[in-house]
C-alpha positions in Angstrom: 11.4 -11.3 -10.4 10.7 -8.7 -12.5 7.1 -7.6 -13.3 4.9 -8.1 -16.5 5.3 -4.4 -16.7 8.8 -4.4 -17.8 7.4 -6.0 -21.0 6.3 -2.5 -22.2 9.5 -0.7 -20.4 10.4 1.0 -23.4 7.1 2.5 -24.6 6.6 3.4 -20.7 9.5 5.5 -21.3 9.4 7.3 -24.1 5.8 8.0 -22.5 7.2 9.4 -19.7 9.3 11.9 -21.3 6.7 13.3 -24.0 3.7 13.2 -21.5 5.8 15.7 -18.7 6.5 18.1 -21.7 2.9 18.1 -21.7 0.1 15.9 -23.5 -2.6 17.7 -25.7 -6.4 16.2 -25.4 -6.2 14.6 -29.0 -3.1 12.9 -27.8 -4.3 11.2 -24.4 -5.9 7.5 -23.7 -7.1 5.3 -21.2 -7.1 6.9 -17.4 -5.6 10.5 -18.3 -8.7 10.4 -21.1 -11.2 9.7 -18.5 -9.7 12.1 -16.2 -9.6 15.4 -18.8 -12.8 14.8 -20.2 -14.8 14.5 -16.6 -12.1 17.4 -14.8 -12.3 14.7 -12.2 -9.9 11.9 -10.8 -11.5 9.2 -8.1 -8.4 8.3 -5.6 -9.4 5.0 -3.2 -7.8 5.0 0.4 -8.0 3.0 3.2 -9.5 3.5 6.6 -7.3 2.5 8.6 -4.1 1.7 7.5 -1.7 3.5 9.3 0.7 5.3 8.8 -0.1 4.6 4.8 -3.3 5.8 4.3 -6.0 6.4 6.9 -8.9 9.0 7.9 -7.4 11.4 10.8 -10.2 10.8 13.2 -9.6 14.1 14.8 -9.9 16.5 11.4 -11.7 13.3 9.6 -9.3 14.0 6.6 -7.6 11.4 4.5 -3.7 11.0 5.5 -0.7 9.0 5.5 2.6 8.4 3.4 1.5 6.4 0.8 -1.6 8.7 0.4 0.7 12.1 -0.1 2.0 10.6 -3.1 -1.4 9.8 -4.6 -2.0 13.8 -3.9 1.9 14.0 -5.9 0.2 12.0 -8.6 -2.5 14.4 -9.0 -1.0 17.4 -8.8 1.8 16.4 -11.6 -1.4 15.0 -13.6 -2.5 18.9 -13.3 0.3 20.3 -14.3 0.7 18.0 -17.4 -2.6 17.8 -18.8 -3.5 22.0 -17.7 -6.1 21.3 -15.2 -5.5 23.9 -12.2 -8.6 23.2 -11.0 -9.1 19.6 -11.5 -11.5 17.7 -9.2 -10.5 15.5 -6.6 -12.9 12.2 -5.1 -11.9 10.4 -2.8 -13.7 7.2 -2.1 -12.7 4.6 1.0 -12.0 0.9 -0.4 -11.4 -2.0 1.6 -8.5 -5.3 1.1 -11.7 -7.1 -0.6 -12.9 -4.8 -3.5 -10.4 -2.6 -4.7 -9.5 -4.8 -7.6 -13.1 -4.9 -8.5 -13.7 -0.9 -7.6 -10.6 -0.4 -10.4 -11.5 -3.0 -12.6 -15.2 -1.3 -13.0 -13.7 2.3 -12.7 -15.1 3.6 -9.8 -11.3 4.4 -9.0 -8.6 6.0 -10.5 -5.4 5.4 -9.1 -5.3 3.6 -5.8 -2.3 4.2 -2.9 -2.4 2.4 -0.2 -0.3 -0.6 1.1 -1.2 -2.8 -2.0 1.0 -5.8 -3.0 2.3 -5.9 -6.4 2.1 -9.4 -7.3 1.7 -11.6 -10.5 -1.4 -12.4 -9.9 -2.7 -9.3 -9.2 -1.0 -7.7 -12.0 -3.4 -10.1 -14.7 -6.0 -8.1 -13.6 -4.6 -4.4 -12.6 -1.5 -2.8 -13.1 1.3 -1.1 -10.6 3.4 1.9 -10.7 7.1 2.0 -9.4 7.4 0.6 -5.7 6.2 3.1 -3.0 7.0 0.7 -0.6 9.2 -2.4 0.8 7.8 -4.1 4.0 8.0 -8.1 5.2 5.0 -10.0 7.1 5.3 -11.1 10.6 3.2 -11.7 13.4 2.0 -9.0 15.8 0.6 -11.1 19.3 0.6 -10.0 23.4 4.2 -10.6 25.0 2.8 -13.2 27.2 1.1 -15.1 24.5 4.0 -17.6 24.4 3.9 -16.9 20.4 7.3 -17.1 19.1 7.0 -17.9 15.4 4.5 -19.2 13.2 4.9 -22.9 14.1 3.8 -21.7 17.5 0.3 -21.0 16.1 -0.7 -24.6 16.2 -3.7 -25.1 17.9 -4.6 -21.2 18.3 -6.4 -18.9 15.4 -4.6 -16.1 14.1 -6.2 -13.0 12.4 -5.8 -12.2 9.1 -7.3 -8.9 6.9 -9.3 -10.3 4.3 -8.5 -9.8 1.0 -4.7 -9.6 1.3 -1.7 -11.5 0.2 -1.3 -11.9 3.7 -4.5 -13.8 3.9 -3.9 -15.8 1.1 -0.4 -16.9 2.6 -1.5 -17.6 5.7 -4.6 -20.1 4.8 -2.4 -21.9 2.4 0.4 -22.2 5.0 -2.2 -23.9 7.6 -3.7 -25.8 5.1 -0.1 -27.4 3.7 1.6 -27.7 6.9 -1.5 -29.1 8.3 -2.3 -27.0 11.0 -5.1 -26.9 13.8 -4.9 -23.2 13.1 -7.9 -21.1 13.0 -7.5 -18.4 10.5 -9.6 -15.2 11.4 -10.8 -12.6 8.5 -11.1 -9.0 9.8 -12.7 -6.1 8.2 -9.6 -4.0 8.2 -6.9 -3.9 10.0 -8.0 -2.2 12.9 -10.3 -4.7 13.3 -7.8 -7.9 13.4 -5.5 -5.7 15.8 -8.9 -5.6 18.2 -9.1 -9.4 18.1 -5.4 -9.3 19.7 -6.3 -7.0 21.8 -9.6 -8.6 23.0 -8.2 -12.5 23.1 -10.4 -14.1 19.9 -7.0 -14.3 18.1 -4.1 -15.5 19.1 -1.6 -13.5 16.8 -2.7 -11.0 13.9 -0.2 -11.9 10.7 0.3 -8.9 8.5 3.0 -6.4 6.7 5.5 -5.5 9.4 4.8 -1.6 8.5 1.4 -1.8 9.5 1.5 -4.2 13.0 4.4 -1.5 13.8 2.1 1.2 13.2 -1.0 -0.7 15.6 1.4 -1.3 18.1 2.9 2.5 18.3 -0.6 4.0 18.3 -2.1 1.9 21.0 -2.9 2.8 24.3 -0.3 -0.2 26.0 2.1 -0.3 23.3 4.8 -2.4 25.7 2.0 -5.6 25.8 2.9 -6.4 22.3 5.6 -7.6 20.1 6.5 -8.6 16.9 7.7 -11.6 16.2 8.4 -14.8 13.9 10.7 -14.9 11.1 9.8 -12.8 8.2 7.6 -15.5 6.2 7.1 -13.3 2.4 9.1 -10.1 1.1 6.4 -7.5 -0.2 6.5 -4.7 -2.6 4.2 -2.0 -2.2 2.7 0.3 -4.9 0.3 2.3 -6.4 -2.7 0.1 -8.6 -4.8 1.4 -11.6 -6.4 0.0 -14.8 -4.1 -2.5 -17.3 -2.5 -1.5 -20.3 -2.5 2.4 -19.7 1.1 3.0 -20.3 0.4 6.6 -20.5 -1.0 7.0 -17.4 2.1 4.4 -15.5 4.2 6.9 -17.2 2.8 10.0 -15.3 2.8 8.0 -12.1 5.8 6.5 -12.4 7.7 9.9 -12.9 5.9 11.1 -10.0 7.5 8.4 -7.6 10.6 8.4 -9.6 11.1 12.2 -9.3 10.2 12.2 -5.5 12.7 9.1 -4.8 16.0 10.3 -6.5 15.4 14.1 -4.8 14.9 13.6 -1.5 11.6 14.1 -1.0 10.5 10.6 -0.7 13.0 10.4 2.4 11.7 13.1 3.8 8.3 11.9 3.4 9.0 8.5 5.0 10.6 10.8 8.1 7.5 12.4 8.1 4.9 9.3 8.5 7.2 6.5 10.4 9.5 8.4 12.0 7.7 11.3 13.3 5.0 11.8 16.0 1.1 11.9 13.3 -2.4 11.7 13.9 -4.3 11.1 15.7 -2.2 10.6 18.8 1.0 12.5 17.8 2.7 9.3 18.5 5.8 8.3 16.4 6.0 5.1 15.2 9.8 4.9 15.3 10.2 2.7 11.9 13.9 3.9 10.4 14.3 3.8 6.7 14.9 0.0 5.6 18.1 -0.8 3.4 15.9 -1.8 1.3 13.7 1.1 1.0 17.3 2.9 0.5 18.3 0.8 -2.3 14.8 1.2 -3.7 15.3 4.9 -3.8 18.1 5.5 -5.2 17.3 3.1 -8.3 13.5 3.4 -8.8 12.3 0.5 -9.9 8.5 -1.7 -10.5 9.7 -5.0 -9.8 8.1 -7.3 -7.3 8.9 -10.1 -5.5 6.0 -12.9 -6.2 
């Protein structure tokens, strides 16, 4: 289904072509306003969300895919608006209050592992898809967990705040289910209940639970498992009805897709040993993710 965005697909474009040759002050709005007047963009990144965005424990830096092509973002946003020396914040955000950090503009421009959804988009808006992942369920191999019917009677950890949450409660709730649904912190945090037994299963983007499994220390006690239960696109979020900045974020991801460098990136993050462990997570590059960049595209699939 195709977003709200496409609505304004036009106007997004014609943006997109007259902001790269270069806006001038009187001409800007919105985000890119906010930004040249205060020399400063605020980027929100997750914790722990590997390989997407994450704190490197051992340089204590901000990393990961989805991350790198915020840093694209800003460095095009530089380039566009003449601010060599633009300031960059970078401010950790959690599942629960990034909407709200947006919303109130504490943030910028957030990449992370964010769903773009409809009802997310009535109260932010999304670039072009970064990312295409599925959920499934991360549990022990002899947890006896097969798919999500096999939850009955067991609690499964969720991270709060996410669309995986939200699927997950209302699944319990319409199937009827003596399920315990767990909110964690993060996703570190619902991996640990797996880990230490006060969840049965942890249900979450299959990117992600890939990611927990490669990095821990006994990768081989866990699987994932389950039929894929929601199809999710990933993007960037920032403030509604700013086409001018969409358009600068857009061509970012756009450019970076069609050249290569988006490929190379992915490589680089799921397919390549990273931080902190120098473990590889060993996640090839989806058809989908193919598909998605060779056509660039903002639609989403809720």
């Amino acid at each position: 289904m195709n977003t709200k965005g496409f609505t304004i697909k036009a106007a997004v474009l014609a943006l997109t072509l007259g902001l790269a040759a270069g806006a001038t002050a009187a001409e800007l709005s919105g985000t890119l306003a906010k930004i040249k007047d205060n020399n400063l963009i605020v980027l929100g990144y997750r914790e722990s969300s590997i390989p997407l965005s994450y704190v490197d424990a051992g340089t204590n830096q901000v990393v990961g895919y989805s991350h790198e092509i915020a840093l694209k973002v800003v460095d095009a946003i530089k380039a566009d608006l003449k601010l060599p020396n633009l300031k960059v914040r970078e401010i950790p955000i959690t599942a629960q209050n990034r909407i709200s950090l947006m919303q109130n503009g504490t943030i910028d421009l957030g990449c992370n592992g964010t769903t773009n959804n409809e009802a997310r988009r009535r109260q932010v808006a999304f670039s072009n898809t970064i990312a295409i992942t599925e959920t499934q369920l991360l549990t022990k191999k002899t947890s006896g967990i097969h798919d999500i019917a096999d939850l009955k009677g067991k609690s499964v950890a969720v991270t709060a705040g996410s669309t995986s949450e939200k699927f997950m409660r209302n699944y319990v709730h319409e199937k009827n289910m003596d399920t315990v649904v767990v909110s964690a912190k993060d996703h570190a945090q619902a991996f640990l209940m797996v880990q230490t037994n006060r969840a049965a299963a942890f249900f979450m983007d299959t990117d992600v639970l890939s990611s927990l499994i490669g990095q821990s220390p006994h990768p081989a006690d866990y699987i994932i498992t389950g039929e894929p239960q929601t199809r999710e696109a990933l993007a960037c979020m920032f403030r509604k009805d700013d086409p001018q900045f969409k358009a600068v974020v857009d061509k970012t991801i756009h450019d970076m897709q069609v050249s290569g460098a988006a490929e190379k990136l992915y490589n680089k993050w799921f397919m390549s040993p990273i931080p902190p462990d120098n473990k590889s997570l060993n996640v090839p590059l989806s058809a989908d993710m193919k598909a998605l960049f060779s056509h660039p595209n903002d639609r989403s699939y809720n």
